[in-house]
KOLLUMVO-297838 format. One record per residue (C-alpha): x, y, z. Coordinates in steps of 0.05 Angstrom, whole numbers, plus 32768, in hexadecimal, padded with zeros to 4 digits. Layout:
<atoms>
XYZ ...
</atoms>
This chain:
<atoms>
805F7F868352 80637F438368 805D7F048336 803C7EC9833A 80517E83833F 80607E7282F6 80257E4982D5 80447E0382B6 80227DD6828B 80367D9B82BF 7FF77DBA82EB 7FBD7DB782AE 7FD47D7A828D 800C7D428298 80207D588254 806D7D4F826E 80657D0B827F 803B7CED823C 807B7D10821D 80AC7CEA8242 80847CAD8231 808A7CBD81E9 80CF7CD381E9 80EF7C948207 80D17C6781D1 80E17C99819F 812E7C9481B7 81227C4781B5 81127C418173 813E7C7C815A 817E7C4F8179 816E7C12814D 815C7C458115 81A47C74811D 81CF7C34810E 81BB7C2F80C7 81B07C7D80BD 81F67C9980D4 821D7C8C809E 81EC7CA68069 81D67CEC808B 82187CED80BC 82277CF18106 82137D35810F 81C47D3380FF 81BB7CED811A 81D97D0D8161 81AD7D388160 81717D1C8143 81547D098188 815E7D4E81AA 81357D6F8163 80FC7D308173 80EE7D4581B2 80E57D848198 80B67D70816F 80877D4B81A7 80817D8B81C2 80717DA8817A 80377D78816D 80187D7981B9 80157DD281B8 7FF17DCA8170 7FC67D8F8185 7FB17DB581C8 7FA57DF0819A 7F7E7DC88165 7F537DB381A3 7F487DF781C8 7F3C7E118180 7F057DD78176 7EE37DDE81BD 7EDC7E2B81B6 7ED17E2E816C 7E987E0B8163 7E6B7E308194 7E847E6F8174 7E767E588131 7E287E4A8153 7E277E8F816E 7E347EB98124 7E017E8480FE 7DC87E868136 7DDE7EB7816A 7DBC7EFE8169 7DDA7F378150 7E067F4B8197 7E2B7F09818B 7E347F028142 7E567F418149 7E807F318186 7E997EED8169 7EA37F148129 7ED77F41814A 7EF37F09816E 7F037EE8812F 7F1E7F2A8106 7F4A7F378142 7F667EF5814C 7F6E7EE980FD 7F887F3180EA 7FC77F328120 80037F0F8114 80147ED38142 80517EEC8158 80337F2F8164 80017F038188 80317EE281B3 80597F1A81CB 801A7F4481DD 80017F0E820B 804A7EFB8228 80457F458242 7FFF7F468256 80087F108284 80457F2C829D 80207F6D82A7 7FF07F4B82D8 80277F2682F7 80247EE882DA 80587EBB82BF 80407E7D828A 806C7E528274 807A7E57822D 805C7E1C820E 801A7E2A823A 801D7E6C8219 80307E5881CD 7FED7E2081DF 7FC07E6181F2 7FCF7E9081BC 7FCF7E588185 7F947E4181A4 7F747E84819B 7F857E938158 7F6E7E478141 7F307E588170 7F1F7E96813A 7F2E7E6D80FB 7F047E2B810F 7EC67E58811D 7ECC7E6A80CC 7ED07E2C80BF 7E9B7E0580E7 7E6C7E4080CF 7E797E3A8080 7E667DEB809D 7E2A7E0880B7 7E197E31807E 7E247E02804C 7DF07DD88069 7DAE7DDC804B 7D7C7E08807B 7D3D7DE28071 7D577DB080A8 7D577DDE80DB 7D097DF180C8 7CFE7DA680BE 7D1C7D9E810C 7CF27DDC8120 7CBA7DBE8107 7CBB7D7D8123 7CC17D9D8167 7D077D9D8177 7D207DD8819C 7D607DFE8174 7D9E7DED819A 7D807DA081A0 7D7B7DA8814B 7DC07DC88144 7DE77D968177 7DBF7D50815A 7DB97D68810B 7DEA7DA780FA 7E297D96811F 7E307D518105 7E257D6880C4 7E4E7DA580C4 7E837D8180EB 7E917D4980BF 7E947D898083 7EC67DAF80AC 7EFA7D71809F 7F1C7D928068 7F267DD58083 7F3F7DB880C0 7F757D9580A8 7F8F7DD5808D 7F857DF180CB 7FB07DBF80E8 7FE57DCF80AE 7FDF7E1780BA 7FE47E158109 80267DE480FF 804A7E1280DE 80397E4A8104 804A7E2C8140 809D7E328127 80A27E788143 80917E60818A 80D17E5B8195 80DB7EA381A0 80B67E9E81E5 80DE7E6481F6 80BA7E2681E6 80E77DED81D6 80C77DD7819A 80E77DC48155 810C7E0C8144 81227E128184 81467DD88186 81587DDD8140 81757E138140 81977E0D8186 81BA7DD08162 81C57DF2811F 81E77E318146 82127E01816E 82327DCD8135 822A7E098101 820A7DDD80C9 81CA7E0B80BD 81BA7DF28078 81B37DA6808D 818C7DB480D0 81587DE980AE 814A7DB48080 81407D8280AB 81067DAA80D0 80E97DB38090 80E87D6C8086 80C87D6280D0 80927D9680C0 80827D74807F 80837D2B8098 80527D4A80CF 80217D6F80A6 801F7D30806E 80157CF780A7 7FD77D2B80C1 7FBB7D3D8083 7FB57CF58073 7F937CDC80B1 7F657D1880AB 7F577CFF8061 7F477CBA807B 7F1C7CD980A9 7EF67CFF807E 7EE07CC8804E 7ED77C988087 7E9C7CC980A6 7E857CEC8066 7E3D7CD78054 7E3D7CBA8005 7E247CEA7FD9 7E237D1C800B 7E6D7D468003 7E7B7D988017 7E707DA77FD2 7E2E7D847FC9 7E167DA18009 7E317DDB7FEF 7E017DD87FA6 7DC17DC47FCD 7DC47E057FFD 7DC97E2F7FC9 7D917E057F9B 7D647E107FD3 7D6D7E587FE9 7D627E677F98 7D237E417FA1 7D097E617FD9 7D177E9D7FB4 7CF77E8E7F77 7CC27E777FA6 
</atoms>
């Protein structure tokens, strides 16, 4: 069976050289930084502190690419179980308990040899990007459509009613709505997909624990090195988490939060009832 040309990231995106970019002001910065930090945490960490950093460029760009592809396809899918017929509610629906109920690492290994199988070589962090992408694909559907569903369903009558067709109602008056709701869950999407992404390093991809433990295996000082990707992946998730707060109350509507979108749904589907 012959294979492929291998499939590098360098042909979809210039992903290698917005790293490079990155890395040599990181390395700037970490020189004027390493002066006062070596004789507090010692030679051996702030050696390799710059070899663990550029790990983690390529940490953050696989779980922003994944946050993306999860956001493009997610969405639509969320669409599709709230106002699709019944052949595509179900079809998203085993999308999603497929992609939510098998293990990531599971996950990655199946596709490494299912590509392989059609003769087809991806580079690891292409592949980590695709499977994370994927599985953040299946959660971000449940969470746009609890956005969705929270929202009251009057305005989609009201949008009906003035004339507007349905995807023109859910694209100008749902999405916006739901989207600016889905905040929350998506920063724990975000912290969720972060540390998932650790045990990429078993295809390959030199991200964070690869490098870590590359350097931890080489100088033998485990303890130290495990702790300071712990302290990376914290550091990251906190510095997210904030800007995604920010976010959130910079495009939330006063008076108009999840939870009291949440309370007037449900006040008016017991009306309509008691109606």
């Amino acid at each position: 069976m012959s294979i492929q040309p291998v499939f590098l990231m360098s042909d979809i995106f210039p992903f290698s050289a917005i790293l490079d970019f990155l890395r040599d002001i990181l390395m700037q910065a970490w020189l004027c930084l390493a002066v006062v930090l070596r004789p507090i945490v010692g030679d051996t960490i702030v050696d390799a502190f710059p070899f663990i950093m550029g790990g983690t460029l390529v940490t953050v760009g696989s779980v922003a690419l994944a946050l993306g592809m999860g956001l493009v396809l997610g969405v639509p899918m969320a669409v599709l179980q709230v106002y699709g017929n019944a052949l595509a509610r179900r079809l998203v629906g085993l999308y999603v308990w497929f992609f939510r109920g098998v293990p990531i690492l599971v996950l990655l290994f199946l596709s490494q040899g299912l590509f392989l199988s059609m003769g087809w070589i991806l580079e690891p962090f292409l592949l980590s990007c695709l499977v994370m992408g994927c599985i953040s694909t299946a959660y971000q559907s449940q969470i746009f459509r609890g956005a969705i569903e929270s929202l009251p369903q009057g305005q989609l009558k009201a949008a009906r009613a003035l004339g507007m067709r349905d995807m023109t109602a859910i694209t100008c008056i749902i999405l916006p709505q739901a989207l600016r709701l889905s905040i929350p869950g998506w920063a724990n999407e975000f912290s969720i997909l972060l540390k998932d992404s650790a045990v990429c390093y078993l295809l390959g991809t030199m991200e964070i624990m690869a490098r870590v433990n590359a350097v931890a295996q080489r100088t033998h000082e485990h303890l130290a090195f495990f702790a300071l990707a712990g302290v990376i992946y914290f550091v990251l998730t906190l510095i997210v988490l904030k800007l995604l707060r920010r976010l959130e109350n910079k495009v939330q509507i006063p008076g108009y939060s999840a939870g009291t979108v949440g309370s007037m749904a449900k006040n008016t589907q017991h009306g309509v009832k008691n109606a």
